[in-house]
N, C-alpha and C positions, 0 to 999 in steps of 0.2 A: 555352281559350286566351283567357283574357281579361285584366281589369285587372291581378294579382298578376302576369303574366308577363311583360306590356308593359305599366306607369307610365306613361311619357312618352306614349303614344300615348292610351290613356283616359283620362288628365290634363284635358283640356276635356271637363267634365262635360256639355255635351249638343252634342257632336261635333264637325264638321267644315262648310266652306263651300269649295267650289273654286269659283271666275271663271275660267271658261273664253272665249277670245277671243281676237282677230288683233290686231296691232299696232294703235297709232290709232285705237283702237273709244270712247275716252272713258273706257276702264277704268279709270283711275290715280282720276275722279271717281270709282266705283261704290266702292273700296276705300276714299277717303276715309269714303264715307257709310256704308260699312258698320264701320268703325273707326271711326264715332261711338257705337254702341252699345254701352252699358257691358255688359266680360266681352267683348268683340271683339276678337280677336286676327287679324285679315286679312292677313298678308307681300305683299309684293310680288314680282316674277318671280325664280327662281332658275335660269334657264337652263335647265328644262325637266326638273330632276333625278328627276322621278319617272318619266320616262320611260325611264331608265336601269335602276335598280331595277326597274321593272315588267318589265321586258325578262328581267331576270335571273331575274325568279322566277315570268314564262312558259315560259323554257327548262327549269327543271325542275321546273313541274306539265305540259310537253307533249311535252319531250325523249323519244323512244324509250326512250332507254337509262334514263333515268329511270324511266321510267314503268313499262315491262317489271318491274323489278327492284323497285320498289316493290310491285306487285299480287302477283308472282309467290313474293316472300317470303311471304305470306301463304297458299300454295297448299302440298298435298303435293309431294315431291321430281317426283313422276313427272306432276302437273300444270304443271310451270314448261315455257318454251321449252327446246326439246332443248338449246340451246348453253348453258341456267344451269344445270340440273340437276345437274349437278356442281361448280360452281363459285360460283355465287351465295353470299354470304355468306361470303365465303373470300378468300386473299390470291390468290389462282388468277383471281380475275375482274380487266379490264382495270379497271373500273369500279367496286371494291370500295368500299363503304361509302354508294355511291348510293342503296343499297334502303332505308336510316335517313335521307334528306333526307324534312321532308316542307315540303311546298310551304304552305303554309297557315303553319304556324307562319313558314316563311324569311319569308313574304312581310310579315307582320306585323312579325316582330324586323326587317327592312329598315327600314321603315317606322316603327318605332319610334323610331330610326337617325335616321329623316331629321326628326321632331320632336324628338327632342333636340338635336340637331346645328344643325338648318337653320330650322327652325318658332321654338324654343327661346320657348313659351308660359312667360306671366309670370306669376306670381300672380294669382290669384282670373279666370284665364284660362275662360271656359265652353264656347266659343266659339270656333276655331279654323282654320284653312285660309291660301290665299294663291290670288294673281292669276299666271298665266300665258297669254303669246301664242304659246307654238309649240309648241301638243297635237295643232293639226292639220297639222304637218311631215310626218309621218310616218301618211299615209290609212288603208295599211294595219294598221296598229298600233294606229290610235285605241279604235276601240271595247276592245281588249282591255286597254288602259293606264286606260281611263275604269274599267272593271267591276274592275281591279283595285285603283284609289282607293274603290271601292264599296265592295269585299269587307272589305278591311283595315282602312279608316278607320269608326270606330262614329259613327254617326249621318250619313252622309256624303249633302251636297247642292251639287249643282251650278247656278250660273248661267251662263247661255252668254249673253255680248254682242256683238249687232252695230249696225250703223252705215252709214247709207249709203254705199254706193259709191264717189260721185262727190267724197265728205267724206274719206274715207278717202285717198281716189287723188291729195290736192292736198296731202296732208300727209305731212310728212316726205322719209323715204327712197324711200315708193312712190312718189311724182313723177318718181322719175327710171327707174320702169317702165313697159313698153309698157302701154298704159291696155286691151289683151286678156290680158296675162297679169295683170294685178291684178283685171279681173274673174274669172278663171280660178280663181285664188288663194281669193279670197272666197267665190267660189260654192261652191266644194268644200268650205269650211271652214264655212259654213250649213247644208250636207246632210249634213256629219257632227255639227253640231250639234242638227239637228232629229231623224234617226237615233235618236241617243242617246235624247233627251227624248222620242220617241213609244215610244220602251221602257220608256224610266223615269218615266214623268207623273209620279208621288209624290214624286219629288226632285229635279225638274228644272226651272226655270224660266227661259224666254228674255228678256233685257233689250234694250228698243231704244234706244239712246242719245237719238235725237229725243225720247220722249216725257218726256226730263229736262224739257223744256219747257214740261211741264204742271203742274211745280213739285210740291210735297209731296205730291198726288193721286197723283201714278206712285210717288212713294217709299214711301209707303204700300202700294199694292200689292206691290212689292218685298217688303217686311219683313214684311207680311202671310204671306207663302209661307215667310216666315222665323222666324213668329210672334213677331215683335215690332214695339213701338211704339215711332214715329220722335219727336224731339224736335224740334217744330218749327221754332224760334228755330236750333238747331242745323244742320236739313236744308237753311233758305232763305241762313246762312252761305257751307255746304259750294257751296250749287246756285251764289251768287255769284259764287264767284271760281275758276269750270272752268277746265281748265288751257287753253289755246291750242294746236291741232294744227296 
């Protein structure tokens, strides 16, 4: 199941970058700099659309009825649950044609789907991903929608950005929330980002907005985990003119 089946999705020859983070964390900066590097294709937020698809193509690698019928096809008649053994594979099940999904290939062709469609890498593209702020909506979901951008996307790394608090809490729309529900918010959405990365150290790296501060030394280490090198004239541009939260 690889490149001949899904193009678009092995199209960026050495994978994928997802920016994971909350509103206001200074991301809109991190994707500039990482859309300085030639073969960087970084998008900006799409409304969260992989959490949609992930969703879809959880329900049927975890789905009962799924799942039942996929394993069970594979079994003699008299090894399947009493209620398929006659009817599995047949117009007689309510569920006919379940047992042929398989969850691996959906999730891919989904996903495939969503770089053609949504990602739509350009030419001499290597490099590939996008920035999102509402992965951690959904707590319970997160890690399964993260392991599913893992599985699918070939070569897939994650940056998680945060930001102080109290930076965060003056800007924008959060200002106009109670200053215990936006730590509430935050907090949750740290613990499910450190979660993630102490399972995945090898493709995970956490960004702290502040230490853009320390100019092309932090950029470096960023790209470093990224294995590439930053052009300096270019990074002290980008670090200029951050946007205003």
């Amino acid at each position: 199941m690889g490149p001949p089946l899904y193009p678009t999705l092995y199209a960026p020859s050495e994978g994928y970058v997802f920016l994971v983070t909350y509103g206001r964390s200074g991301s809109t900066l991190t994707q500039r700099l990482l859309n300085s590097i030639p073969g960087y294709c970084i998008r900006g937020e799409n409304g969260n659309l992989t959490y949609f698809l992930s969703k879809v193509s959880s329900y049927v690698r975890d789905n009962e009825n799924y799942v039942w019928r996929r394993e069970d096809i594979l079994k003699p008649e008299a090894g399947r649950h009493s209620f398929l053994q006659d009817i599995l594979g047949t117009a007689k099940d309510p569920w006919y044609g379940a047992e042929n999904v398989d969850p691996d290939a959906m999730e891919r062709a989904l996903m495939d789907m969503f770089v053609n469609q949504v990602l739509r890498p350009g030419p001499g593209c290597r490099v590939c991903g996008f920035k999102e702020i509402r992965f951690h909506e959904d707590p319970a979901f997160f890690t399964a929608h993260l392991e599913t951008l893992r599985r699918a996307f070939p070569n897939s790394r994650f940056l998680f950005q945060t930001r102080d608090h109290a930076a965060v809490a003056n800007s924008s729309w959060w200002s106009k929330l109670p200053a215990a529900k936006i730590e509430s918010i935050l907090s949750r959405a740290e613990t499910l980002f450190r979660s993630f990365s102490v399972s995945h150290p090898e493709c995970c790296f956490t960004i702290q907005y502040e230490k853009f501060a320390a100019g092309i030394s932090y950029v470096t280490e960023i790209f470093d985990f990224l294995g590439e090198v930053p052009d300096p004239e270019r990074v002290q541009e980008i670090l200029g003119h951050r946007l205003r939260h």
